[in-house]
N, C-alpha and C positions, 0 to 999 in steps of 0.2 A: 480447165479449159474455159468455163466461163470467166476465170479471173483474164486468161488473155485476152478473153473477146472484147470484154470492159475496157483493157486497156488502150485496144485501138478503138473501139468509139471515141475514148477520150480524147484519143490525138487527132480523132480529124473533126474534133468537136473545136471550132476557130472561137476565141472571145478577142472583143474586140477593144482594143484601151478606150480608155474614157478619156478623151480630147475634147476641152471648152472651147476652143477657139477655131474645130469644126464643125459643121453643121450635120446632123448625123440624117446623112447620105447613105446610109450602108446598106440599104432595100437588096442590091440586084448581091453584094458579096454575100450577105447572109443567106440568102436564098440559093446560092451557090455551094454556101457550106453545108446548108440544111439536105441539100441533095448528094453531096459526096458523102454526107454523114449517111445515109440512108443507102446507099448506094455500096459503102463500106459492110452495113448491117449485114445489106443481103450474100454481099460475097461471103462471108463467115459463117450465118447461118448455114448457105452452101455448102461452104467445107466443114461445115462441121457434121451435116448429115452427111456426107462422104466418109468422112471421118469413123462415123457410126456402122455404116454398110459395111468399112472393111476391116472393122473388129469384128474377133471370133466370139461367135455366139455362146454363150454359157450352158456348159450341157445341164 
């Protein structure tokens, strides 16, 4: 479980290419990413204690 929760952090973790001949502008996208990144977390974590609740308890 936690290999797939890694894996969509990953994917909504944006990098950005390195481009010399623009001026790096990228304040408001990054901070966009940084928040869907986060935003991702919490839905997973979510489901995952969901996940938790409705597995049966070990006698």
């Amino acid at each position: 479980m936690q290999a797939a929760i890694d894996r969509v952090i990953r994917s909504f973790t944006f990098r950005h290419p390195v481009s010399l001949s623009e001026p790096m502008s990228d304040g408001p996208s990054i901070q966009a990413s940084d928040e869907a990144t986060e935003f991702a977390t919490r839905l997973l974590e979510n489901y995952k204690g969901q996940l938790a609740r409705r597995s049966p308890k070990p006698d």
